[in-house]
C-alpha positions as a LaTeX table, in Angstrom:
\begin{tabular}{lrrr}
\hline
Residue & $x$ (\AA) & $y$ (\AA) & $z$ (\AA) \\
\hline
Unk1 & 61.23 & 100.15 & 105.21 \\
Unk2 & 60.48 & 97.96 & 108.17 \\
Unk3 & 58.80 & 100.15 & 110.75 \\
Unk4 & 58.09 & 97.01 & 113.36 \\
Unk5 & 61.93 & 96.48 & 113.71 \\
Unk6 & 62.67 & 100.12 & 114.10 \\
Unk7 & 59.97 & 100.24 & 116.53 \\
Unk8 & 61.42 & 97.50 & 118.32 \\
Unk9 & 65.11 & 98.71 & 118.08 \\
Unk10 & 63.75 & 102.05 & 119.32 \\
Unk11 & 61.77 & 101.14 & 122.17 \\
Unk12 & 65.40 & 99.51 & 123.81 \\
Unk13 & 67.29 & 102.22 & 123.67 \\
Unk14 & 67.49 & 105.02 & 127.02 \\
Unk15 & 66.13 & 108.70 & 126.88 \\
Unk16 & 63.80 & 107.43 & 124.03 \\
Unk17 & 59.89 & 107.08 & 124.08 \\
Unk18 & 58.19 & 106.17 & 121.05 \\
Unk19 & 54.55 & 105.53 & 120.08 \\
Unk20 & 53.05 & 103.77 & 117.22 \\
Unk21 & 50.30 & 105.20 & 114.98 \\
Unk22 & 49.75 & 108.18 & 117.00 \\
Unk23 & 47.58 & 110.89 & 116.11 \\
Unk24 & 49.58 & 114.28 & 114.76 \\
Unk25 & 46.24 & 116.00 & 115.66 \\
Unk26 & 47.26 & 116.21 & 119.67 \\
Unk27 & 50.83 & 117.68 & 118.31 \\
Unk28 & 49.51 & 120.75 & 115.91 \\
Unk29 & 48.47 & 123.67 & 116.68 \\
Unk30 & 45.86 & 123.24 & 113.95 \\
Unk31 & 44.50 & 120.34 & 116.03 \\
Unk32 & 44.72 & 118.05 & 112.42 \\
Unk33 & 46.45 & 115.10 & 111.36 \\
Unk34 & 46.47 & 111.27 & 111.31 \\
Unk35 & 49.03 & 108.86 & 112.64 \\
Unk36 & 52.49 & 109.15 & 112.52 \\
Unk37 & 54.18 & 105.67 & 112.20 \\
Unk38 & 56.55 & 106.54 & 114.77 \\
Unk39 & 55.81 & 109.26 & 117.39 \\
Unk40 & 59.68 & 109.63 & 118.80 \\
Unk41 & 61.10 & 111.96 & 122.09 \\
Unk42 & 64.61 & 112.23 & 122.12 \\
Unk43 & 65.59 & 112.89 & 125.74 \\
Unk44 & 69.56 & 113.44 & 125.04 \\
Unk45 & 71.73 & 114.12 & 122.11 \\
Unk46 & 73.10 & 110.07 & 122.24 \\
Unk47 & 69.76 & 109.28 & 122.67 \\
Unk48 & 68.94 & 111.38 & 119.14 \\
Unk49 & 72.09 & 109.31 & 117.34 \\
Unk50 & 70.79 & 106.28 & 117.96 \\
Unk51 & 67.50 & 106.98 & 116.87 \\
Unk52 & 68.78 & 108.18 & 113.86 \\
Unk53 & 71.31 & 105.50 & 112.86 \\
Unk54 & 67.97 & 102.84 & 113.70 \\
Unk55 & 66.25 & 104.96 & 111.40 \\
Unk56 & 68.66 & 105.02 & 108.81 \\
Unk57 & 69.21 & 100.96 & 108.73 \\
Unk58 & 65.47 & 100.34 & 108.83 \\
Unk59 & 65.40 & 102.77 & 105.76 \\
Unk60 & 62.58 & 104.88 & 107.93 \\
Unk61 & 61.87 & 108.02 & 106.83 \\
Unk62 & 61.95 & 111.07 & 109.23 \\
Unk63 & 60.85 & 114.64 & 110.09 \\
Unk64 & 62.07 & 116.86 & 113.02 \\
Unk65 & 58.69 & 118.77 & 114.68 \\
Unk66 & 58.68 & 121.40 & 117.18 \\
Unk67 & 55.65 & 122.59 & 118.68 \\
Unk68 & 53.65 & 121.98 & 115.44 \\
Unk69 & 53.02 & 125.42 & 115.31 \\
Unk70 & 53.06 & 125.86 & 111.54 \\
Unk71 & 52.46 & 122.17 & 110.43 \\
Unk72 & 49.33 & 121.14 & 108.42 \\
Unk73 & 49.73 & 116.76 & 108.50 \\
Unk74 & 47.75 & 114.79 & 106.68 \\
Unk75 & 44.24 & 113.32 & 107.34 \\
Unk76 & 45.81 & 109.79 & 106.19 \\
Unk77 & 49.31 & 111.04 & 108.62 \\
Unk78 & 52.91 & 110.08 & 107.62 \\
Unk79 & 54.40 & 107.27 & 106.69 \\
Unk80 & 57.85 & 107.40 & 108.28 \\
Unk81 & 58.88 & 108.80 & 112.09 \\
Unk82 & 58.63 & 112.51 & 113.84 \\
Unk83 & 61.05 & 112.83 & 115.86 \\
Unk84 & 60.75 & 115.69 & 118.67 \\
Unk85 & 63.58 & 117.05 & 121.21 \\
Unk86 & 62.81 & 116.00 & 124.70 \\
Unk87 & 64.48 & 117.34 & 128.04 \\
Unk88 & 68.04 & 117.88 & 127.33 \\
Unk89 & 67.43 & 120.23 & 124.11 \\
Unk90 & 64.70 & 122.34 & 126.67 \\
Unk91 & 67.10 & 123.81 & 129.02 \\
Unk92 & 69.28 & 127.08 & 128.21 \\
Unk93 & 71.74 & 128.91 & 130.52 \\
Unk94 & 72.69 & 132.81 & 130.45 \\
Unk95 & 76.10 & 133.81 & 130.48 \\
Unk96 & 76.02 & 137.93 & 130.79 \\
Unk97 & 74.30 & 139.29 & 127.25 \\
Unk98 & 74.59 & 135.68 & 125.71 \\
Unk99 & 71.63 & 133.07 & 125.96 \\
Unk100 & 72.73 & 129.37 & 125.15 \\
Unk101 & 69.75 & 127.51 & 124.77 \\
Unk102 & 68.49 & 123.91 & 123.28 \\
Unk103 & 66.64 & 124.13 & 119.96 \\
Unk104 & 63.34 & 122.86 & 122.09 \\
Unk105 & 63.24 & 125.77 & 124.34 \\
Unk106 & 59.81 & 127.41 & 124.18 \\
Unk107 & 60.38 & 130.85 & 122.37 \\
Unk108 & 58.16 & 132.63 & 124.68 \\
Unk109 & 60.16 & 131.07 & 127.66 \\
Unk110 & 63.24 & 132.74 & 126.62 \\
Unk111 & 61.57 & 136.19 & 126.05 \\
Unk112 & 60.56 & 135.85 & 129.81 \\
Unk113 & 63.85 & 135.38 & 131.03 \\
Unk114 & 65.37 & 137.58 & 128.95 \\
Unk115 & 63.49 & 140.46 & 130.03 \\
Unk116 & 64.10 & 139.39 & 133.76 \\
Unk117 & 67.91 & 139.57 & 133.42 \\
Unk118 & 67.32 & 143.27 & 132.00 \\
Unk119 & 68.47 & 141.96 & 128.38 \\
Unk120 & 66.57 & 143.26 & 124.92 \\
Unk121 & 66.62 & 141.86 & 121.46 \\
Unk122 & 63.58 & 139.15 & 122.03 \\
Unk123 & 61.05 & 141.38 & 122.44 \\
Unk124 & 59.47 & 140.98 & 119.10 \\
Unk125 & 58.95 & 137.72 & 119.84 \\
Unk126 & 56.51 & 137.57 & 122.94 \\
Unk127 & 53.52 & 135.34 & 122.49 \\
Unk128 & 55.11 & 133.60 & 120.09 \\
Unk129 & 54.34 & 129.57 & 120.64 \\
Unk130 & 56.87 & 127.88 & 118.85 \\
Unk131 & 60.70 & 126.95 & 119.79 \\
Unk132 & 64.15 & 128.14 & 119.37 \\
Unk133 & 64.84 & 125.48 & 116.57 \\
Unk134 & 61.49 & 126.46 & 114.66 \\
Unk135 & 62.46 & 129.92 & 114.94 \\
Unk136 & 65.63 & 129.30 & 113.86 \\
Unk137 & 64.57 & 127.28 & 110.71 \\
Unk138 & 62.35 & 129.75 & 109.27 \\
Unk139 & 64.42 & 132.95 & 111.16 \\
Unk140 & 60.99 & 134.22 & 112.46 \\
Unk141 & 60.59 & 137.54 & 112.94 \\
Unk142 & 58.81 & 140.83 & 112.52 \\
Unk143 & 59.44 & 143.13 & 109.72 \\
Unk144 & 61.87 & 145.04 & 111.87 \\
Unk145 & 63.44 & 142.29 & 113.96 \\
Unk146 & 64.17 & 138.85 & 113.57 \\
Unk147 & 66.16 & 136.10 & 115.25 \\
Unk148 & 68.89 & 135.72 & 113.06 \\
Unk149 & 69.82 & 139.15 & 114.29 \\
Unk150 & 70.20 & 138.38 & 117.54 \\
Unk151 & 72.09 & 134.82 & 117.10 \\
Unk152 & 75.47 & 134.48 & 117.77 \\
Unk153 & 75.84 & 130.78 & 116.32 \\
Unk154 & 73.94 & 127.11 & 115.91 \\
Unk155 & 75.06 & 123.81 & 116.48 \\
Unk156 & 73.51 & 121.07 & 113.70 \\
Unk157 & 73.78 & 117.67 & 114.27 \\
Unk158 & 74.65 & 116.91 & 110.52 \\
Unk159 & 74.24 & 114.00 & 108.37 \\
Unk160 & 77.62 & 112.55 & 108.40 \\
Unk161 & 79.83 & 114.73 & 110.13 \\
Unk162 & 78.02 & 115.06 & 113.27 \\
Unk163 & 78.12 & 118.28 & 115.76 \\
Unk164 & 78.81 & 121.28 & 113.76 \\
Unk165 & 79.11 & 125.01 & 115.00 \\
Unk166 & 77.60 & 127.18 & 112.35 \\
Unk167 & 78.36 & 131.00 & 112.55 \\
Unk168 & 75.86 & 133.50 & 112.48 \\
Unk169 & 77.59 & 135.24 & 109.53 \\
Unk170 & 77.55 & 131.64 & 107.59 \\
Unk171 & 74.03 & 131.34 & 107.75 \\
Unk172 & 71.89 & 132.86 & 104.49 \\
Unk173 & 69.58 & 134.56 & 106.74 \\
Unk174 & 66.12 & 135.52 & 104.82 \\
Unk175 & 62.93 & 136.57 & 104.63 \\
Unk176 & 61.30 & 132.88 & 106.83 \\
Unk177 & 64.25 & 131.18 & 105.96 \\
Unk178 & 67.77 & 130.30 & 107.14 \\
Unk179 & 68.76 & 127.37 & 105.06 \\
Unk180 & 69.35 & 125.42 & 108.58 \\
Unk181 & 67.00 & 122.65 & 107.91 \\
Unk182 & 68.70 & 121.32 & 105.06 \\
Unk183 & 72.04 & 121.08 & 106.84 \\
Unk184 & 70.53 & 119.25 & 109.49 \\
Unk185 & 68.88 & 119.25 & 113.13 \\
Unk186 & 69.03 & 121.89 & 114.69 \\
Unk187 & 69.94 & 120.86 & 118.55 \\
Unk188 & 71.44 & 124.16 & 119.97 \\
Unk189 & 71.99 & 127.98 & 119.22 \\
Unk190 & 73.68 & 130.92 & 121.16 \\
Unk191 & 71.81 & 134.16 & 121.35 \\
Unk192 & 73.50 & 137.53 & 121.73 \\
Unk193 & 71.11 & 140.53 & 123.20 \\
Unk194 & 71.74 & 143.65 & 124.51 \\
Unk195 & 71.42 & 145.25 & 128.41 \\
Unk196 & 68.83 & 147.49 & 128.84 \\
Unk197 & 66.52 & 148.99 & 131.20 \\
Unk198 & 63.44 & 146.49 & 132.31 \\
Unk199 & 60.93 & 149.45 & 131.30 \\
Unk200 & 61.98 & 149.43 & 127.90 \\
Unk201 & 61.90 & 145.87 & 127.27 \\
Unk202 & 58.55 & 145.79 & 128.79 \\
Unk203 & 56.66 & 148.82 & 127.31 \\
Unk204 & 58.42 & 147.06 & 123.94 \\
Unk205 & 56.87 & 143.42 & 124.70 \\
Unk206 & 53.83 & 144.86 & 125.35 \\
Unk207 & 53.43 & 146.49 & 122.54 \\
Unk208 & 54.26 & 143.66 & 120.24 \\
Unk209 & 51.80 & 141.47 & 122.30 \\
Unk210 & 49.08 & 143.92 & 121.78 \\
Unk211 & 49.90 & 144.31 & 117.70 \\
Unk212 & 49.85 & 140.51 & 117.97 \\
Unk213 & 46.35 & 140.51 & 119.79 \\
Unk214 & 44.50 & 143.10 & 117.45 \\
Unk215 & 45.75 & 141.41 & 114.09 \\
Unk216 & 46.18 & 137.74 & 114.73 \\
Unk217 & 43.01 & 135.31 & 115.83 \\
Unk218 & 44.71 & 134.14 & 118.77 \\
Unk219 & 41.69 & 132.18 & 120.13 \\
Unk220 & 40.91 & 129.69 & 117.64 \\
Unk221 & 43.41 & 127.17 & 116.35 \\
Unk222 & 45.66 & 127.82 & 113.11 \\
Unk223 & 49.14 & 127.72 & 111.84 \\
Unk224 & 49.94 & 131.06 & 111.95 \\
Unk225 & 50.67 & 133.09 & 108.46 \\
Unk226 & 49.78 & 130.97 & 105.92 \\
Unk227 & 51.56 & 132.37 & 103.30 \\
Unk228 & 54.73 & 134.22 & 102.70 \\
Unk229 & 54.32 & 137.93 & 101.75 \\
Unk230 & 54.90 & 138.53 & 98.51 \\
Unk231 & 57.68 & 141.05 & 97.37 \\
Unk232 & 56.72 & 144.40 & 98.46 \\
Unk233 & 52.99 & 143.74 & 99.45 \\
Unk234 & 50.47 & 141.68 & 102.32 \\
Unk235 & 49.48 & 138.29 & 101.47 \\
Unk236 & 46.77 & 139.31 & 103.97 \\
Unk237 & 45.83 & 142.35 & 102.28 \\
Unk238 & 45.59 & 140.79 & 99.22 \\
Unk239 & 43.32 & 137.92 & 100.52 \\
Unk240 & 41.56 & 140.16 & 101.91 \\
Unk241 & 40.79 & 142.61 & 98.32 \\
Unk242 & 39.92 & 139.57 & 96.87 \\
Unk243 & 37.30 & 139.21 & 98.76 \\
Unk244 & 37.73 & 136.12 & 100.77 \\
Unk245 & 37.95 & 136.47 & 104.42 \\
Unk246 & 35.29 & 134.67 & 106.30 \\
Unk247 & 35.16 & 131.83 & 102.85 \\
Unk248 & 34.69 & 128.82 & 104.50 \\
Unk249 & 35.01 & 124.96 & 103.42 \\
Unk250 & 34.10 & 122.41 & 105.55 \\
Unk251 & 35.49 & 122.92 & 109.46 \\
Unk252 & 38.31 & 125.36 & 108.33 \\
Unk253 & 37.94 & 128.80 & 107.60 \\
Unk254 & 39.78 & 131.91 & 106.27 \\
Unk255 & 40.13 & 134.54 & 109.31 \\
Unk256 & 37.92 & 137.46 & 109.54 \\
Unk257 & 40.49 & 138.90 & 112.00 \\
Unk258 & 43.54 & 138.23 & 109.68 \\
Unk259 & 43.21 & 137.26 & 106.28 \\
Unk260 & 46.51 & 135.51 & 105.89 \\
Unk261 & 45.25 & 132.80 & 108.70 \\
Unk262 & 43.08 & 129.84 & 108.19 \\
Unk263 & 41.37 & 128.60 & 111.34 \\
Unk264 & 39.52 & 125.10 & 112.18 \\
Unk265 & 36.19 & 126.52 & 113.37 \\
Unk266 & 36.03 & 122.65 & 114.85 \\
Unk267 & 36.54 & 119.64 & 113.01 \\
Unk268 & 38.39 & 120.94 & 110.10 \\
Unk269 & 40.17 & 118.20 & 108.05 \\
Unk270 & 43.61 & 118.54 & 106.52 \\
Unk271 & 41.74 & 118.12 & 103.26 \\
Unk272 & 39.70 & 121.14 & 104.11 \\
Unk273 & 42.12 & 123.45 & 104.82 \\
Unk274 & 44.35 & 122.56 & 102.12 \\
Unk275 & 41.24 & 123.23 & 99.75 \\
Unk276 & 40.17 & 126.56 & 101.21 \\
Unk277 & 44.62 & 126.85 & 100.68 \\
Unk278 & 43.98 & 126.26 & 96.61 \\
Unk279 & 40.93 & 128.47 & 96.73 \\
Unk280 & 42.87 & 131.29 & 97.72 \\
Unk281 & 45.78 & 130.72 & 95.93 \\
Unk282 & 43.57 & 130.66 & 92.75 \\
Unk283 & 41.68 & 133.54 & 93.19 \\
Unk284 & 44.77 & 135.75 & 94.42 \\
Unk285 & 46.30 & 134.62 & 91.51 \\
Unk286 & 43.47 & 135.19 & 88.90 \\
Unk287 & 42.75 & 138.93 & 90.05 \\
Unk288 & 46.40 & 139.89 & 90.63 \\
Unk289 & 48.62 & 137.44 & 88.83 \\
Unk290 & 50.80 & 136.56 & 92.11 \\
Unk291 & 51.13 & 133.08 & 93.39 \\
Unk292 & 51.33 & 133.24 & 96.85 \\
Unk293 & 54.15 & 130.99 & 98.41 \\
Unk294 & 52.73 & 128.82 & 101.45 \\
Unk295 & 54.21 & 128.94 & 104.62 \\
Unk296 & 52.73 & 126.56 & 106.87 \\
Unk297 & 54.74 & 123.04 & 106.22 \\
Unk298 & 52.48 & 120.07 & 104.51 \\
Unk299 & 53.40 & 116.64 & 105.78 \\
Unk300 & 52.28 & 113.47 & 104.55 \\
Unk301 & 50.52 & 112.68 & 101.56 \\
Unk302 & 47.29 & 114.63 & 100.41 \\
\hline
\end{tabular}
């Protein structure tokens, strides 16, 4: 792959900005990473083609990144591009109960509006950081509500076909998964929600907010869930009976407030967490015979 040219190819084109060797660390929630070979904001969907067809004739690897809220890069980075959604894919319109919005609209910013139009269905996801297409990808959720059940459709820009309008009902909704990513960027969806009184939604987002608040470490940097919860049981709780929450290794450490999040106490490499990661995964599995499924993305190479 040639990253110069694509830099160069890339840094003529309008409604792009891109960066060389910039630090993934300012674009994680974990605050960790190393330098991305390409740092890329796609302003407009033309803007987004052409970045990808540069991509694909300098043979440039690529990865789509939201908010970073569930990302664990490399200390050495990645070798290849992230591209991110810029102004275009942040704005959303509401059309009576339906919410069309760009897959780089802040999840929390939707819940806001959504409650000020007098429309439910998003309360569950209230102080959540990430964005529509990161929801989408992983159909984030609660245990009783999730987004694919309030989603009306998605428009992919696919490899090879371009724009397509997916269905709600021809999506494989599961348990933090859709299937979306593999069918390509997500760059749109339509939400349907329901009318109801401003009380409700309220007394409803506060209560998730304050469930959120008394069992996640909101203060210190992380990823979110770590793993996925095994079938019929807590990956917390059993991280937790195994004795491990406070184990720490090097800057990162497992949560004493939720045992299913790893936090950087303050200059936690990738390397550490992904160690205090194996730690857990080992002991989990030698005391209960589960192996616990991660859920936070790894980029790059460790």
């Amino acid at each position: 792959m040639s990253v110069a040219e694509a830099y160069r190819a890339l840094a003529a084109l309008e409604a792009v900005s891109v960066h060389r060797d910039e630090p993934m660390m300012r674009h994680t929630s974990f605050r960790i990473g190393g330098p991305v070979d390409l740092f890329v904001v796609c302003d407009t969907l033309p803007a987004l083609s052409d970045v990808l067809a540069v991509l694909a004739a300098e043979e440039v690897p690529y990865t789509v990144v939201g908010k970073g809220t569930n990302l664990l890069v490399a200390d050495r980075g990645y070798r290849g591009a992230i591209l991110v959604l810029g102004k275009e894919f942040k704005r959303h319109v509401c059309d009576g109960e339906y919410i069309r919005a760009g897959a780089a609209c802040v999840l929390a910013y939707l819940v806001q509006d959504a409650f000020s139009r007098g429309l439910a269905g998003l309360e569950f996801a209230v102080g959540v950081p990430g964005t529509l297409g990161g929801a989408l990808a992983m159909n984030a959720g609660s245990r009783d509500a999730w987004i694919g059940s309030v989603t009306e459709s998605v428009t992919l820009l696919a490899p090879r076909e371009g724009l397509v309008r997916v269905r709600a009902d021809q999506i494989t909704w599961g348990y933090r998964d859709s299937g979306l990513s593999a069918r390509g960027i997500i760059v749109e969806a339509e939400l349907r929600l329901s009318p109801s009184e401003p009380v409700r939604i309220r007394a409803e987002m506060e209560r998730s907010l304050e469930r959120r608040k008394q069992s996640q470490p909101l203060g210190a940097p992380s990823a979110g869930s770590v793993f996925i919860n095994p079938d019929g049981d807590s990956a917390g709780r059993l991280i937790e009976n195994a004795g491990l929450k406070g184990t720490k290794l090097g800057g990162a450490r497992v949560s004493e407030v939720h045992a299913n999040f790893i936090v950087n106490d303050g200059g936690a490499t990738a390397a550490d967490v992904l160690g205090l990661v194996n730690k857990v995964r080992t002991s989990v599995r030698d005391r209960y015979g589960i192996e616990l499924r991660p859920e936070v993305r790894f980029l790059g190479e460790f």
